[in-house]
N, C-alpha and C positions, 0 to 999 in steps of 0.2 A: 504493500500500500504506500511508497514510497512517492508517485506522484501526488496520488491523491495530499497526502500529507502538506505539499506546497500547495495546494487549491486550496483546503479548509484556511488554512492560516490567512492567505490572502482574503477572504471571503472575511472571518473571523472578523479582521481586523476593521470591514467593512460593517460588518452589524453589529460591533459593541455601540454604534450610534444609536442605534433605536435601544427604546425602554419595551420591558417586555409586555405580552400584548398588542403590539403592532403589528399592521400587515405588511409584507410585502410581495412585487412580484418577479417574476423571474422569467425574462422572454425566452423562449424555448424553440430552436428553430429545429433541431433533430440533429445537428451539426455536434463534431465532436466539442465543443469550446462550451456549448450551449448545456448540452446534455452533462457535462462534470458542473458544470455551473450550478446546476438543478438539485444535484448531488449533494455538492459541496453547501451548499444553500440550505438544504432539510437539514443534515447533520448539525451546521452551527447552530443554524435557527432553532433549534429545537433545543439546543444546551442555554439558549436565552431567552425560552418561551415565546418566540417570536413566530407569526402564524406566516410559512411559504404559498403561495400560489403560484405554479405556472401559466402561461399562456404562451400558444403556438398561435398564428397568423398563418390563416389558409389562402395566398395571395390567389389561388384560382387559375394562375397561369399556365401551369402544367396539368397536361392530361393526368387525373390517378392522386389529384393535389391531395382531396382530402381524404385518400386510405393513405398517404404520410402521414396526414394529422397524428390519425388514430395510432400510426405505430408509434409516434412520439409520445403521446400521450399513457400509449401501452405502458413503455419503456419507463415512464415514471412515478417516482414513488412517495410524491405531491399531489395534492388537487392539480388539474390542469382544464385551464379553459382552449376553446377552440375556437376563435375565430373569425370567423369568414370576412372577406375584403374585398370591393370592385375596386382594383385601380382602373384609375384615369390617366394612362396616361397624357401629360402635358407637357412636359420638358425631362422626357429621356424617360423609358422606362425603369431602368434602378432609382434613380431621382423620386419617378413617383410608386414605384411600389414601397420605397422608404417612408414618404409621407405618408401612404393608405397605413400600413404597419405601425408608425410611434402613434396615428389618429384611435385604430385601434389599444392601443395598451395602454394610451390616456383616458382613452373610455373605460376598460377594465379597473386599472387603477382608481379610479373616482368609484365606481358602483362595489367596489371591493373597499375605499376609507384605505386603502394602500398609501403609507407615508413615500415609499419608494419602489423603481423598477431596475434590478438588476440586468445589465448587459453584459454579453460574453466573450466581448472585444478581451483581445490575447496583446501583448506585445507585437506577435507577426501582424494583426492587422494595424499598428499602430505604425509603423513602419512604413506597412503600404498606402496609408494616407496621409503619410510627410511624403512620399516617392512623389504619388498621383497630386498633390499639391505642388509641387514639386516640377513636374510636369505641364501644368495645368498653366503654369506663371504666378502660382500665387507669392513666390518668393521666398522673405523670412517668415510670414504669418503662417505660410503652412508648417514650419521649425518644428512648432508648440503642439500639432499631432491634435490628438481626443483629450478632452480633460476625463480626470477619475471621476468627477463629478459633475454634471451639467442640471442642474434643477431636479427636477424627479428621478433623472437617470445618474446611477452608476456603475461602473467599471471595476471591477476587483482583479481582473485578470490582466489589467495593462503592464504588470511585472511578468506574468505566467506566459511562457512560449504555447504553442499551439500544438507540440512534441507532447509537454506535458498533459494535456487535455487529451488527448491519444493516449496515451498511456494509463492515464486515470478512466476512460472508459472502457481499455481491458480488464482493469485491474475489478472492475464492476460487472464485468460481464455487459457492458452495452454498445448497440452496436449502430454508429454513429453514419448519417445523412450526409453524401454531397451533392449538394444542389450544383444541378448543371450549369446553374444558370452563373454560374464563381468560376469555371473554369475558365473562361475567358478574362 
């Protein structure tokens, strides 16, 4: 259990914030980063009486979207909400199936009294959007990457490589989602 050990900690250090009795959520994409995140999340929350919920975002896009739901939701050993979302797209499809997705977890979040929504942003994605920033022209201001925290959401995994998150859903027996749609 040697990965897992670096997720809890990370995680940990993220929920001695809350007093016990609060809710939070944990967006669950079926993805390996997602699915230890879920993990690691019941484990501490529970050592600090803190109540987990997940939710998966059934963007609709792929044929078969939502029997992924269900094995995500299978796979976990939290309440999990499911979803459903038209994107629109408007300005790029990842642009808007991102907006359809935080629109849904804000909505979860409120009808749950959720103080907060855990994300399962790893170090390697952090990387890739200073690159794509990077890229993009944004300059120095892309430098600064994701914050651990941004209002409702946060990050506990932006020390945690994405090796570890792999490793920690062996070590659990689970068996993690890649969206086609990341390949490129």
């Amino acid at each position: 259990m040697d990965a897992l050990v670096a997720l809890r900690s990370a995680v940990r250090a993220t929920l001695e914030k809350f007093s016990a009795g609060d809710v939070f959520l944990v967006a669950v994409s079926g993805g390996a980063d997602s699915l230890a995140l879920a993990e690691a999340a019941k484990l501490e929350g529970e050592k600090l009486a803190l109540k987990v919920i997940g939710v998966t975002v059934d963007h609709q896009l792929q044929s078969g979207s939502d029997l992924q739901a269900e094995k995500v939701v299978e796979q976990l050993s939290i309440p999990c909400f499911v979803e459903k979302v038209n994107v629109e797209v408007t300005d790029g499809l990842e642009a808007s199936a991102r907006r359809a997705r935080y629109a849904a977890l804000e909505k979860c979040a409120k009808e749950n009294n959720a103080v907060a929504i855990l994300l399962g942003h790893t170090k390697d994605d952090q990387a890739e959007t200073v690159l794509l920033g990077l890229a993009r022209g944004s300059g120095a201001r892309s430098l600064s990457g994701m914050a651990n925290e941004n209002g409702i959401y946060l990050r506990p995994f932006l020390e945690i490589t994405r090796a570890q998150t792999v490793a920690a859903c062996k070590e659990l027996n689970m068996q993690p989602w890649s969206d086609p749609h990341n390949e490129d």
